[in-house]
C-alpha positions as CSV (number, residue, x, y, z in Angstrom):
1,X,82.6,48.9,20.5
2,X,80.0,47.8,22.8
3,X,78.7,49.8,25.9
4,X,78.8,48.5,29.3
5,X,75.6,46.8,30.6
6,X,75.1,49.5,33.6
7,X,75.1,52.6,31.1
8,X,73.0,50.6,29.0
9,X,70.1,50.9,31.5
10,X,70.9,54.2,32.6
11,X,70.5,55.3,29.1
12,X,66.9,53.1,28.6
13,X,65.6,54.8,32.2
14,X,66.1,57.9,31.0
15,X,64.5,57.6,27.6
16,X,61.2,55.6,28.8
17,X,61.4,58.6,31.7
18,X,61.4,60.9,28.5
19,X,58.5,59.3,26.7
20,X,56.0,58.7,29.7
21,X,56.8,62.7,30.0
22,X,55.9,63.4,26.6
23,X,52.7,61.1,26.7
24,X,51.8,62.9,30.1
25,X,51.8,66.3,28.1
26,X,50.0,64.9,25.2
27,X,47.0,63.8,27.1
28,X,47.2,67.0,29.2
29,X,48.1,65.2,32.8
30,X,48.5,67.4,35.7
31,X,52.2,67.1,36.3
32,X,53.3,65.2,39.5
33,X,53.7,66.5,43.0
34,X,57.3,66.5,44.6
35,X,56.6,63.8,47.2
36,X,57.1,64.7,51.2
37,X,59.8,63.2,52.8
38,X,59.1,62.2,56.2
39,X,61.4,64.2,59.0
40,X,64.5,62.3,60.5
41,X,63.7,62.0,64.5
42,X,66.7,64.4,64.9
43,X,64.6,66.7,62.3
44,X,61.7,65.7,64.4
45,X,62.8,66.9,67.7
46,X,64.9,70.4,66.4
47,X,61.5,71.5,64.6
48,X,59.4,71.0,68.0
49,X,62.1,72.9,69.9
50,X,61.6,76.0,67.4
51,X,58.1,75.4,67.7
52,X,57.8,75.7,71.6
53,X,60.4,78.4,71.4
54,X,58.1,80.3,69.2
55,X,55.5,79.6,71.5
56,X,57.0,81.1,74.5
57,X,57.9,84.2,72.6
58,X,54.5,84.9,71.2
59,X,53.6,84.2,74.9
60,X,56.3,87.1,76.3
61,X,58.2,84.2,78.7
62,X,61.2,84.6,76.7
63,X,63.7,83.1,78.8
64,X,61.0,80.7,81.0
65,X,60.9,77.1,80.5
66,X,58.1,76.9,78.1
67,X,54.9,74.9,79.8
68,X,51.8,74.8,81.5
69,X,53.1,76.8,84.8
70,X,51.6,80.1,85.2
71,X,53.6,82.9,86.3
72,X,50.6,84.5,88.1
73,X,50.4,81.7,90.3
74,X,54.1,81.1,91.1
75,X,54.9,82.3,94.5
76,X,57.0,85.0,95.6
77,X,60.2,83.5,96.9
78,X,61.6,87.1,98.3
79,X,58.1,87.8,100.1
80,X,58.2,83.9,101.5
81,X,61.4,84.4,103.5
82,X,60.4,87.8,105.0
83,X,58.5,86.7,108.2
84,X,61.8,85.1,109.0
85,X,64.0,87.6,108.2
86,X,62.1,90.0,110.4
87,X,62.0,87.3,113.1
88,X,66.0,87.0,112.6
89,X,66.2,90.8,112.5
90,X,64.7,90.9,116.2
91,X,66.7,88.1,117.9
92,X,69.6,89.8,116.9
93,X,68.4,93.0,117.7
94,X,67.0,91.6,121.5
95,X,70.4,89.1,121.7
96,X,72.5,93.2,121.4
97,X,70.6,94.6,123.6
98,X,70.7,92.2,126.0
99,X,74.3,91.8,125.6
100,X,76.2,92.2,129.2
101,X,78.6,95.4,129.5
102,X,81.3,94.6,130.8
103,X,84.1,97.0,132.4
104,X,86.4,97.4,135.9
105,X,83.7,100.2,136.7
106,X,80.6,100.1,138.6
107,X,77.6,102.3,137.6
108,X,76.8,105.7,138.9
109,X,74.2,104.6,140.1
110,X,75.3,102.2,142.4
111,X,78.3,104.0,143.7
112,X,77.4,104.9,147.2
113,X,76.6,103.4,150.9
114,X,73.9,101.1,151.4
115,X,71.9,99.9,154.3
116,X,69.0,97.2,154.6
117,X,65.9,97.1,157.3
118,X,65.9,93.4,156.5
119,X,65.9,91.8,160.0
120,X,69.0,89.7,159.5
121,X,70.9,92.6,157.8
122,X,70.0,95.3,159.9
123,X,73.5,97.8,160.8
124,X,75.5,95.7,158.0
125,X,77.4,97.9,155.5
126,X,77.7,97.5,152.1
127,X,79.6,100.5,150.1
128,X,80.6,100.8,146.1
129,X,83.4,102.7,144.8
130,X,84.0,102.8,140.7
131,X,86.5,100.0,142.0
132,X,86.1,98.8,145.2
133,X,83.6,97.3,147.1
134,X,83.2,97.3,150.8
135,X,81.3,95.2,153.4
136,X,80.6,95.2,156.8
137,X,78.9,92.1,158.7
138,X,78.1,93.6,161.9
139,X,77.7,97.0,163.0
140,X,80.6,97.2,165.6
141,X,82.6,95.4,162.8
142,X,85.4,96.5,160.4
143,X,85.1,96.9,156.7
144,X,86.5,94.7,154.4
145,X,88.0,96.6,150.9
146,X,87.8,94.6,147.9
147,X,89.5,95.4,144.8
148,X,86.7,94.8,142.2
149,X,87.8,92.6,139.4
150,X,85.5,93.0,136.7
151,X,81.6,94.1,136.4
152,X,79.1,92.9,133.6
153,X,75.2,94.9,133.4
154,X,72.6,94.2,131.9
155,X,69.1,96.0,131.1
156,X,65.9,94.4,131.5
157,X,63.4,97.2,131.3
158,X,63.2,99.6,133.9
159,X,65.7,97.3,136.0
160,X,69.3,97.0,135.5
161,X,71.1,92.8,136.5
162,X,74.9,94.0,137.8
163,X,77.2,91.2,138.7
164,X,80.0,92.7,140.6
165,X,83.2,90.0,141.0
166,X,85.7,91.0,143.5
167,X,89.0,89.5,144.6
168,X,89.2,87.6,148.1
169,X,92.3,86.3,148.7
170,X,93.2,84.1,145.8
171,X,89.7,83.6,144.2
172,X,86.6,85.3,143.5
173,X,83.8,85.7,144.3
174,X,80.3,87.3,142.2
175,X,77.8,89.5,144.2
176,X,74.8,89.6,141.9
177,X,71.4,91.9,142.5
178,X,68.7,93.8,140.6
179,X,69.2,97.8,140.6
180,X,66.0,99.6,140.4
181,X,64.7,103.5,139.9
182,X,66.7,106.5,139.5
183,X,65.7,108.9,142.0
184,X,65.7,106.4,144.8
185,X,67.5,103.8,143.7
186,X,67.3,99.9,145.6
187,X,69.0,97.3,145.2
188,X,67.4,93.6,145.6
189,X,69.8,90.6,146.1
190,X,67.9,87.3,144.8
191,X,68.8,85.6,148.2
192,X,67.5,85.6,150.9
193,X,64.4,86.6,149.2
194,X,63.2,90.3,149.7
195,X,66.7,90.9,151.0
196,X,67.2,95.0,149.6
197,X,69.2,97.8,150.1
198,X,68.5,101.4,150.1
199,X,71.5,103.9,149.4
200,X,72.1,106.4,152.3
201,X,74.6,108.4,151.0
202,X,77.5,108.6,148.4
């Protein structure tokens, strides 16, 4: 029975494979190097990605992208944003404080009766309770009560801006001024300029 062609040569390969073997040991040949097979690009690309991730331990950025930027020159983010934070912090801080208080209740301050040398104001009447406030035109003329409806104050300083709205008849109407100083308090009404009152008594 013959043998198939294919194991025919199989069986030839390996024998001449045999015999070069044997003539390579009889003349004392150095026996042959495994030959390198060249890396797969997929083989290619996982051993550089080991490599660089070696290199960033070895370099302590474990963690960082690994690559020519230096930490020591990377800047601060946290200390970038702090001149506006601490501009922030201080609009806030002014935008509170300057912040108008408003109540149905005048200061202490200005609770009292008032009287101006201006020379178009001269024996008017102008009078503050915590809710009311009184004015007289002329100085044979009645008061006239107001029910005060609401008052806002602010604080600029040494000063203090009051806007006192009272109730006239269906509307209402604002009477803004300035109060300044403690001991001797004034009050200064924007219009007609230099137009101020001096309290005379409570």
């Amino acid at each position: 029975m013959s043998r198939p062609p294919n194991e025919e040569l199989r069986r030839g390969s390996r024998e001449l494979k045999e015999a070069l073997e044997h003539v390579g040991v009889l003349m004392q040949l150095p026996p042959k190097q495994p030959t390198a097979e060249l890396p797969t690009p997929k083989e290619q690309s996982a051993r550089e990605r080991a490599q660089a991730a070696a290199a960033a331990i070895a370099a302590g950025n474990v963690g960082e992208p690994a690559g020519p930027t230096d930490n020591a020159f990377r800047p601060n983010r946290a200390a970038r944003f702090l001149p506006a934070i601490a501009i922030l912090l201080l609009i806030v801080v002014g935008g509170i404080y300057m912040l108008p208080d408003s109540s149905v209740e005048l200061p202490d301050a200005v609770v009292g009766k008032w009287e101006s040398q201006h020379p178009q104001y001269r024996g008017s009447g102008l009078a503050f309770t915590k809710t009311t406030v009184a004015l007289r035109a002329k100085p044979d003329a009645p008061e006239q009560v107001y029910e005060i409806a609401r008052v806002k104050t602010v604080r600029l300083g040494d000063s203090t801006k009051v806007v006192v709205t009272y109730r006239d008849g269906g509307g209402e109407i604002d009477l803004e001024f300035a109060l300044l100083g403690r001991d001797k308090p004034v009050i200064w009404f924007a219009r007609p300029a230099g137009l101020s009152w001096s309290r005379t008594g409570p």
